[in-house]
C-alpha positions in Angstrom: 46.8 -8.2 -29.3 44.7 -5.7 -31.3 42.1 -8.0 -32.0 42.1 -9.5 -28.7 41.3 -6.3 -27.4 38.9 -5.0 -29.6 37.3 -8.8 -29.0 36.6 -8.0 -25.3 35.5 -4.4 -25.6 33.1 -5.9 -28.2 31.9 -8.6 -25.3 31.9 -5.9 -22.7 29.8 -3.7 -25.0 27.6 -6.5 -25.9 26.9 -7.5 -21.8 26.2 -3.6 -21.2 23.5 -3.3 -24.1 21.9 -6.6 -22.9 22.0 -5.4 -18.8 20.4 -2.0 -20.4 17.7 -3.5 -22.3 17.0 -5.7 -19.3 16.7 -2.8 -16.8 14.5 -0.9 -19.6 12.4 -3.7 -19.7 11.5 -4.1 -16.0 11.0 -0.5 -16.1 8.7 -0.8 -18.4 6.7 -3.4 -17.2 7.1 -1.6 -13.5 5.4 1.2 -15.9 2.8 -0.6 -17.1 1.6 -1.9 -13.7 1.9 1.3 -12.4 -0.6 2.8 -15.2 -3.0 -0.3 -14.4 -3.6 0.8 -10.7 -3.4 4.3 -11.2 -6.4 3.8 -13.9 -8.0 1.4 -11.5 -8.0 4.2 -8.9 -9.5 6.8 -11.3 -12.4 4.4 -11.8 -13.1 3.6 -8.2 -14.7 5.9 -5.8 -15.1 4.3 -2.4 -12.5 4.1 0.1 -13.0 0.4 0.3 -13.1 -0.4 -3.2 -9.4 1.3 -4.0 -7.7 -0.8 -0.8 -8.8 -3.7 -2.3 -8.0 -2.8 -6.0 -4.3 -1.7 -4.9 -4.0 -5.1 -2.9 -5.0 -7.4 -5.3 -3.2 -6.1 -7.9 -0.1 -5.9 -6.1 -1.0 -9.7 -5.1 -1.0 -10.4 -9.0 2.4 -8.2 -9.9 4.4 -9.4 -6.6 3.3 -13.0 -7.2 2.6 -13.1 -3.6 -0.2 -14.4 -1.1 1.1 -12.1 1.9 -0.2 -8.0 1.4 -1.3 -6.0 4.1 -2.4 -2.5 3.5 -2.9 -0.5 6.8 -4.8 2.4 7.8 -3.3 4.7 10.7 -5.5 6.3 13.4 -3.4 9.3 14.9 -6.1 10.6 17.3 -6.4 6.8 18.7 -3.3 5.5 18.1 -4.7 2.8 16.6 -3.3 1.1 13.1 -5.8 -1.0 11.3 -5.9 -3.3 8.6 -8.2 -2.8 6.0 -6.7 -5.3 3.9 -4.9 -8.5 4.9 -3.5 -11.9 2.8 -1.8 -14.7 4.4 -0.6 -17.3 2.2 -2.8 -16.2 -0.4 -6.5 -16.3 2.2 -8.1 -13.2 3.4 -7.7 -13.0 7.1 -9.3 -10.5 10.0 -6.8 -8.7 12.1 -7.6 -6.8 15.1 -6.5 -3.5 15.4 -2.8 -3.0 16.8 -1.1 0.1 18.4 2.3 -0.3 17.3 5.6 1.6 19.3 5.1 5.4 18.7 9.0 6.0 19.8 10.0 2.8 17.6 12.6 2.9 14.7 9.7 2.0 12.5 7.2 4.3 13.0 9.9 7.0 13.2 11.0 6.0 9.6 7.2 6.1 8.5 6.4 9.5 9.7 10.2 10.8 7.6 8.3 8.6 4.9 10.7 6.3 4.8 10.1 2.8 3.6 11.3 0.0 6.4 12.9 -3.2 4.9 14.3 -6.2 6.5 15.7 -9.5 4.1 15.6 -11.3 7.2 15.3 -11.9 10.9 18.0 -10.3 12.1 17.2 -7.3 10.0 13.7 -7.0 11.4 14.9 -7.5 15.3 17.3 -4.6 13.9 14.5 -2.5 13.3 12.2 -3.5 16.1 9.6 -5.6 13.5 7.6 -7.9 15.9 5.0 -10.1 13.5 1.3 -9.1 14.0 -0.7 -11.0 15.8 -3.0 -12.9 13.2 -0.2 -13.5 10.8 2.9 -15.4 10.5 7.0 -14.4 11.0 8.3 -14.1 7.7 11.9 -13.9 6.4 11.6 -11.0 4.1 9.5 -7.7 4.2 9.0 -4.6 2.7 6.9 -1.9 4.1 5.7 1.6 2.3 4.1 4.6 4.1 2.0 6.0 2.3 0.6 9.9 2.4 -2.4 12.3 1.6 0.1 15.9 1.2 2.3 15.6 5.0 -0.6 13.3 6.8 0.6 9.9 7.6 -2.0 7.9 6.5 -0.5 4.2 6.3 1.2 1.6 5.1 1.3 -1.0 2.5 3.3 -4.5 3.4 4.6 -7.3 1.4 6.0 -10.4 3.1 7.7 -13.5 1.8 7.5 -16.1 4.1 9.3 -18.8 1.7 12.7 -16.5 0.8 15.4 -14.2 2.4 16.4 -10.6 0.3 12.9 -11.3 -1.4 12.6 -7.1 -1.4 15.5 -5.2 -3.6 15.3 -1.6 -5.2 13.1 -2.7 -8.5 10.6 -3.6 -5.4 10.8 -0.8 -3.7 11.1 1.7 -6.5 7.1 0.2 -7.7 5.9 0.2 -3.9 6.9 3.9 -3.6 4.8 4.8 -6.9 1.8 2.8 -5.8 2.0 4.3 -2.5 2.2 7.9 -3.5 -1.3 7.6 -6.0 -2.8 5.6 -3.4 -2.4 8.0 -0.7 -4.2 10.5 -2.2 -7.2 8.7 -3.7 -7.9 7.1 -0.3 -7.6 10.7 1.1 -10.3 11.7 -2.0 -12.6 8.8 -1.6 -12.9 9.0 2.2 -14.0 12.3 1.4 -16.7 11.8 -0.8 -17.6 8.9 1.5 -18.3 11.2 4.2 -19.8 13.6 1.9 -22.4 10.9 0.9 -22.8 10.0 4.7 -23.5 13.4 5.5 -26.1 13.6 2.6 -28.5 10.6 3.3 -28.5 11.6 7.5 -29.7 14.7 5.3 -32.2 13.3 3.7 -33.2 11.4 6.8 -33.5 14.2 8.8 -35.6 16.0 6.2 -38.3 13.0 5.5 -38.5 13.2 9.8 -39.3 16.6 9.6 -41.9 16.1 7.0 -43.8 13.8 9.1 -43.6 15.6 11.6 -44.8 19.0 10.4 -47.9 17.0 8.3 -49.0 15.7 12.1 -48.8 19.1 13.5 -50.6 20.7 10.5 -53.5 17.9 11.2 -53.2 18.0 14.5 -53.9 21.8 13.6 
């Protein structure tokens, strides 16, 4: 009976050291992806350039052809899509102006994420698909913020899978999100900035001109 025992407590032991190192080793490689985009981020300064860094990488990690990040416009009320896969092709969306008193937008602005393994779960939540893409059966969907500005959201679907999205999924969207939100916030910036600079320049070279045709008119 003693050996019997000490038999399965060595087998139970032995199952919870392999589940640890398997959860250690997701984590790490959730680690290492994270590092990757975050570094990718760093390097890139326009706002364009880090949507499409984030996407495709997330393409790569998720193993996925569906990824949408999204850009909100509060003063228009407008979301739109900066970056958009469908079955693993670029698409154009329109802009959309999504429910402003809908469970999902209401989870968004708490900074919630919103995730539904399958239809009923979405009509649950009032998910509609966009127009331009497909229904899918599984979605995951992270805001993501620049300090308490709403600025977004990143999606992934699964159009081939129910319960495609569980916490290891979530858990690397949330990370992703958080870096993301504030090196769009940064790069937008220094867009503008540069913007600002060359109607500068403009504006000076005008003047030039026309102060030299006064002075010879002169």
């Amino acid at each position: 009976a003693v050996a019997l025992a000490n038999i399965r407590a060595s087998a139970g032991l032995e199952a919870k050291v392999i589940e640890r190192t398997q959860q250690l080793e997701q984590r790490a490689s959730e680690l290492a992806v994270i590092n990757s985009i975050q570094q990718g981020m760093a390097e890139e300064v326009s706002f364009q350039g880090i949507v499409d860094l984030v996407g495709d990488r997330l393409r790569q990690v998720f193993d996925t052809g569906n990824v949408l990040i999204i850009w909100w416009d509060a003063t228009a009320g407008y979301a739109h899509y900066l970056y958009a896969y469908q079955r693993g092709v670029r698409v154009s969306i329109a802009p959309t102006r999504p429910n402003l008193d809908g469970p999902m937008i209401k989870a968004f602005m708490a900074n919630r994420p919103v995730v539904a393994n399958n239809r009923a779960e979405m009509t649950a939540q009032g998910l509609s698909t966009v127009p331009g893409t497909e229904p899918s059966l599984s979605t995951a969907q992270m805001p993501f913020f620049a300090g308490d500005r709403f600025l977004g959201t990143i999606v992934l679907d699964n159009h081939e899978r129910e319960n495609a999205y569980g916490e290891a999924e979530v858990r690397l969207l949330s990370t992703v999100a958080a870096s993301m939100g504030m090196a769009l916030q940064n790069a937008r910036h220094f867009d503008e900035t540069q913007r600002l600079l060359r109607e500068t320049e403009r504006r000076a070279a005008k003047l030039a001109v026309i102060n030299s045709i006064q002075q010879g008119m002169a």
